[in-house]
VOGU-3710 file (C-alpha; in Angstrom, 3 decimals, decimal comma):
1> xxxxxxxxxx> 155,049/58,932/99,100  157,928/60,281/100,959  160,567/57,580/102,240  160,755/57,802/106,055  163,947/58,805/107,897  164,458/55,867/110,478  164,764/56,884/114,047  165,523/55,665/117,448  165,228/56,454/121,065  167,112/54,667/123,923
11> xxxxxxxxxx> 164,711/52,776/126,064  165,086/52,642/130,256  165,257/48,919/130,128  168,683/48,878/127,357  166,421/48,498/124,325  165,155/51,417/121,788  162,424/52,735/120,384  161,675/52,600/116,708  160,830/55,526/114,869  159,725/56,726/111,654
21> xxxxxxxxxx> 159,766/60,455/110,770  158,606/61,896/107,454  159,627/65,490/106,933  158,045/67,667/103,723  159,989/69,244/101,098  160,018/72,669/102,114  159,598/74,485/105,486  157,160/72,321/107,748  154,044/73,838/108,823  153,815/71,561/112,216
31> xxxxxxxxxx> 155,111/68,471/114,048  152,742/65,983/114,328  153,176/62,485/116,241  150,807/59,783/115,435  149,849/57,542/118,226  148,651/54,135/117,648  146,254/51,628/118,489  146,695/48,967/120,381  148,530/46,423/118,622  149,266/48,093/115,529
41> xxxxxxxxxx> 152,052/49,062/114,204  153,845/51,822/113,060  153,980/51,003/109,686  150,292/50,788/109,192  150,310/54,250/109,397  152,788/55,122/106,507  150,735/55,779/104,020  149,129/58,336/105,478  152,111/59,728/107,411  153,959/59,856/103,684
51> xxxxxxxxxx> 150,855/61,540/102,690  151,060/64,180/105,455  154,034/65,412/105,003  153,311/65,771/101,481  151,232/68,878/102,741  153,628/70,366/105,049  153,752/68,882/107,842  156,622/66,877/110,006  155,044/63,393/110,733  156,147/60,977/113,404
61> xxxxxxxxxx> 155,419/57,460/114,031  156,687/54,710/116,558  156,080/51,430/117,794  155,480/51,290/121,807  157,929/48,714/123,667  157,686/45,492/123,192  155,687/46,116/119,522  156,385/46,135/116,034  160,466/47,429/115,173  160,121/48,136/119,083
71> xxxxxxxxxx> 160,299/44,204/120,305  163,006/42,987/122,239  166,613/42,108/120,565  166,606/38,756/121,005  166,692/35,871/118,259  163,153/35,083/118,466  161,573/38,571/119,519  159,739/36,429/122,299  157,666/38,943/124,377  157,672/35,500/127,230
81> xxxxxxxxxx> 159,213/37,453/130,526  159,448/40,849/128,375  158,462/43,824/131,485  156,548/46,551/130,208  153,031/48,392/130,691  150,496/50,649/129,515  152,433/53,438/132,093  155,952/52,689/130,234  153,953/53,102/126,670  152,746/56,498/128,305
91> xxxxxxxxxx> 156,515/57,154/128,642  157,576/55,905/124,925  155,194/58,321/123,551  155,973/61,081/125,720  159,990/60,565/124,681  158,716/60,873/121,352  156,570/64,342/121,584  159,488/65,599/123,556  162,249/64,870/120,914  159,634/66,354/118,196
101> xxxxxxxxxx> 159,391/69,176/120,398  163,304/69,466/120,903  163,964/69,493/117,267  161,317/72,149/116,136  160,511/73,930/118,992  159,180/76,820/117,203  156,462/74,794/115,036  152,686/73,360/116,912  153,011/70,329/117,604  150,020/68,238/117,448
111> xxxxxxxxxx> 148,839/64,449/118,712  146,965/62,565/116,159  145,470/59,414/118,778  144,199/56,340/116,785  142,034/54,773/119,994  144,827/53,820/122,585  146,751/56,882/121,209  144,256/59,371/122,566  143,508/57,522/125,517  146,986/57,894/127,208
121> xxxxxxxxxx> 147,995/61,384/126,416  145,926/62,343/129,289  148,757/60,390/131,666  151,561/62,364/130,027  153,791/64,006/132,772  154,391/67,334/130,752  151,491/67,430/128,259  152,433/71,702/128,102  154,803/71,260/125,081  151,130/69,504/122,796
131> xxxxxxxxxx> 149,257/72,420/121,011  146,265/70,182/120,226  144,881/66,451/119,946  142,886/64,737/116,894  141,685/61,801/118,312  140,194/59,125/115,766  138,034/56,629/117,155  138,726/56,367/121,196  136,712/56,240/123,608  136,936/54,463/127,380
141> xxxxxxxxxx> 137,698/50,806/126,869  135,423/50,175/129,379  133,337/47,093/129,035  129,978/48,945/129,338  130,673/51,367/126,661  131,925/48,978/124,187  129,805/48,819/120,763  126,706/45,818/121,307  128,522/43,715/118,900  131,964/43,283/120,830
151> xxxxxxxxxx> 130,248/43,709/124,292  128,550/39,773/123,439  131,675/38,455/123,821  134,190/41,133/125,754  133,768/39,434/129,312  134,825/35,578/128,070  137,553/37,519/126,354  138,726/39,483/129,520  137,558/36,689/132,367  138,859/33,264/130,695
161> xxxxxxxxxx> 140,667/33,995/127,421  143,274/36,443/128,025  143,950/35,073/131,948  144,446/31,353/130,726  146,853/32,623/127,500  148,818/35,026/129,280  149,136/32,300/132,624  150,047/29,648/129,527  152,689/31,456/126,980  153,557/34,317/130,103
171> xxxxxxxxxx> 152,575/37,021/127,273  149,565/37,301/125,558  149,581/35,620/122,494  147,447/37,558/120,439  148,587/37,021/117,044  147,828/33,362/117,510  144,625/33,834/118,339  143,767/36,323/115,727  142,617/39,605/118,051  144,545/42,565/118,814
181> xxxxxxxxxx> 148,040/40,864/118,519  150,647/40,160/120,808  151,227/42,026/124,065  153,578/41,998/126,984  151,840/40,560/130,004  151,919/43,958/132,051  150,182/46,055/129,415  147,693/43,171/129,057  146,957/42,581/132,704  146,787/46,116/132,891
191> xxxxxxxxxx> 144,669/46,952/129,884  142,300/44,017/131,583  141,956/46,509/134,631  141,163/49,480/132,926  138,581/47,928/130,618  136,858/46,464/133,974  136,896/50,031/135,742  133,633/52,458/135,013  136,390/55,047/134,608  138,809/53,154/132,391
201> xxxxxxxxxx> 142,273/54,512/132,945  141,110/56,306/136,162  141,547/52,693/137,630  145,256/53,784/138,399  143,620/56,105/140,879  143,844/59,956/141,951  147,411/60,453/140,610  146,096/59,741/136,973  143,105/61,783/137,084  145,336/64,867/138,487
211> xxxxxxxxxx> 147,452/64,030/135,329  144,208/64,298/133,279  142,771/67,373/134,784  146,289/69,024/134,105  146,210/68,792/130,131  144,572/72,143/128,995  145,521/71,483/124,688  142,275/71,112/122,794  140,632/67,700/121,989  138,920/67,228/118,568
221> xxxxxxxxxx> 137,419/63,854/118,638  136,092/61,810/115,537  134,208/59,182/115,456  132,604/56,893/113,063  129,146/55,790/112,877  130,100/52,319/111,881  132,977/51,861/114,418  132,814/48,201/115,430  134,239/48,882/118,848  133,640/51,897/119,976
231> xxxxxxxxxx> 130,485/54,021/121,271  129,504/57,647/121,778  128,820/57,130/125,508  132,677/55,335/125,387  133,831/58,676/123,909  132,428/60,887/126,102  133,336/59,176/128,495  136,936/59,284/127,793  136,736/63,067/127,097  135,286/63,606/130,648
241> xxxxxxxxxx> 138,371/62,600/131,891  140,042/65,796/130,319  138,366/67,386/132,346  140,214/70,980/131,548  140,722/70,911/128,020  138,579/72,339/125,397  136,646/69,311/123,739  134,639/68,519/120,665  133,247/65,886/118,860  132,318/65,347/115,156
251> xxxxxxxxxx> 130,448/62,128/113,691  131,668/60,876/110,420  129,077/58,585/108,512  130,082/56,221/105,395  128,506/58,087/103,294  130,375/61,717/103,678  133,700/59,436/102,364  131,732/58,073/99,502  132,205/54,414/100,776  130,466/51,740/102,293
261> xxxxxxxxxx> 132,609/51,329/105,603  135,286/52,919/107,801  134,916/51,075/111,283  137,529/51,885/113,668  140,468/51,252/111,163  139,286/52,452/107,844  140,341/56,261/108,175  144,442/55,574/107,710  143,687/53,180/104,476  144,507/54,715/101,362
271> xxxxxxxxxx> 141,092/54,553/99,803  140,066/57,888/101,780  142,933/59,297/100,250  140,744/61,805/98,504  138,381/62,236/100,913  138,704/61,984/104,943  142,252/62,490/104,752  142,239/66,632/103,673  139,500/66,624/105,906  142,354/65,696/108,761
281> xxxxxxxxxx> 144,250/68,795/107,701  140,952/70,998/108,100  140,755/69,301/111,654  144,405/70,275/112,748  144,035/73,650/111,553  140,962/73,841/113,404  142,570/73,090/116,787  143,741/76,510/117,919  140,458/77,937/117,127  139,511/75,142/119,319
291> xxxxxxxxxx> 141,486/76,445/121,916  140,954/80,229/121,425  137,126/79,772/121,678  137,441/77,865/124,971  134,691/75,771/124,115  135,094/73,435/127,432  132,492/70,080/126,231  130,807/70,579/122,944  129,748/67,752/120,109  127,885/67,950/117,044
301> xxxxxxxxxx> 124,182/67,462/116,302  124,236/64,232/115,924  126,182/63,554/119,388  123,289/64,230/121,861  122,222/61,379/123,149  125,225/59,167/124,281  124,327/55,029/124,964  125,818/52,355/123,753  123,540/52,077/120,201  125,880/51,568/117,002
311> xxxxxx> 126,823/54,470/115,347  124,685/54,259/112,601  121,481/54,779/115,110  123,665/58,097/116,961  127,020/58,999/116,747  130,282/58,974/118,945
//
């Protein structure tokens, strides 16, 4: 694997933004920026982003405010008092696309969206300069559409659990308590919102479903029939939301990979090395066909019938 160049971006609040950009051997292909999940760091994407540019292409990671090489410079990297939100991560990944953009403005330049990473694209300002959008296992984080599994316990989680932490420690002290990690109280509170609202991010009203309806890059969406969190009727209803774009959705089961699991995670571990991750290339190069077809709300066979049944039973 290629070593990473590391990369930073002044912040509006006097931090920075860490970065991580891989660049291939020869002439690149395409910029892509990988967007991550929420509370996961850039650097569980190396692999794969080393990978990547093994092929051709530019890769580019980061860590959202407050996260990962992104937390604040202080002895203790306390997040108690830190101010951010899910609208300033919309910004940090936006800064990101744009420098990407800046420094190879003649390649595509794609979005690959692990879960919150293709759920806030859609709030991007200037989404023009984005060719295209893989999105791996997102959906709305809407209570409703969550898989049966995490839906048992969801409301304890959002009604008593993260109000009493975040009151307590004035962050939320994920880590601690072993889910999703630690996040500053805005994006938390926030998150809380959205994943009470029937339209998820649409909770921030009109202005961010004008910034939705505005993105016209296409939006390739793959789920997996064994994601834990996530359900097809979560997925489409997140891709309703981009409302303009040309969308599509294709179900991966364990069994195409040759394993026994993927989940929500599994796709960036190395063990699909040899087997979902070419099958990412296939899907970028398939984006501007995306596009050129117009195809304005399509899915595959298997994504019919959207409820809130595991994966295994439909598909996302």
């Amino acid at each position: 694997m290629s070593e990473p160049l590391l990369r930073s971006l002044p912040l509006d609040n006097g931090g920075t933004l860490a970065l991580r950009v891989w660049a291939p051997e020869g002439a690149a292909v395409a910029s892509v920026v990988i967007g991550g999940a929420m509370g996961v760091p850039q650097s569980y994407y190396a692999a794969y982003a080393g990978w990547l540019a093994g092929q051709g292409y530019r890769v580019w990671t980061f860590d959202y405010r407050g996260q990962g090489e992104s937390r604040p410079h202080t002895p203790s990297h306390t997040l108690r008092g830190y101010q951010a939100d899910l609208l300033d991560w919309v910004r940090d990944y936006e800064a990101v696309v744009h420098t990407a953009r800046h420094e190879q403005p003649g390649l595509p330049l794609y979005l690959m969206g692990h879960s919150l990473g293709a759920q806030l694209p859609g709030l991007f300002e200037h989404p023009a300069c984005v060719d295209g959008l893989l999105s791996i296992a997102a959906g709305s984080g809407y209570w409703r559409d969550n898989a049966p599994q995490l839906k048992r316990r969801v409301l304890f989680f959002w009604h008593v659990m993260v109000p009493l932490a975040t009151r307590v420690c004035g962050y939320f002290p994920g880590k601690r308590l072993g889910m999703v990690g630690n996040l500053p109280e805005g994006v938390i509170r926030q998150w809380r919102r959205w994943c009470l609202h029937p339209r998820y991010s649409a909770a921030e009203g009109p202005a961010a479903l004008a910034r939705y309806a505005q993105v016209h890059f296409p939006v390739l969406a793959w789920t997996f029939s064994d994601d834990e969190m996530m359900t097809l009727r979560g997925t489409h209803s997140l891709l309703a939301l981009y409302s303009s774009a040309p969308r599509h959705v294709h179900t991966w089961h364990p069994v195409h990979a040759r394993a026994r699991r993927i989940g929500h995670f599994g796709l960036f571990r190395e063990s699909f090395r040899d087997t979902l991750w070419p099958r990412t290339i296939e899907a970028l190069q398939a984006l501007p066909q995306l596009w050129q077809r117009r195809v304005p709300h399509t899915t595959d066979d298997e994504a019919r019938d959207a409820d809130t049944v595991p994966h295994e039973l439909t598909s996302l």
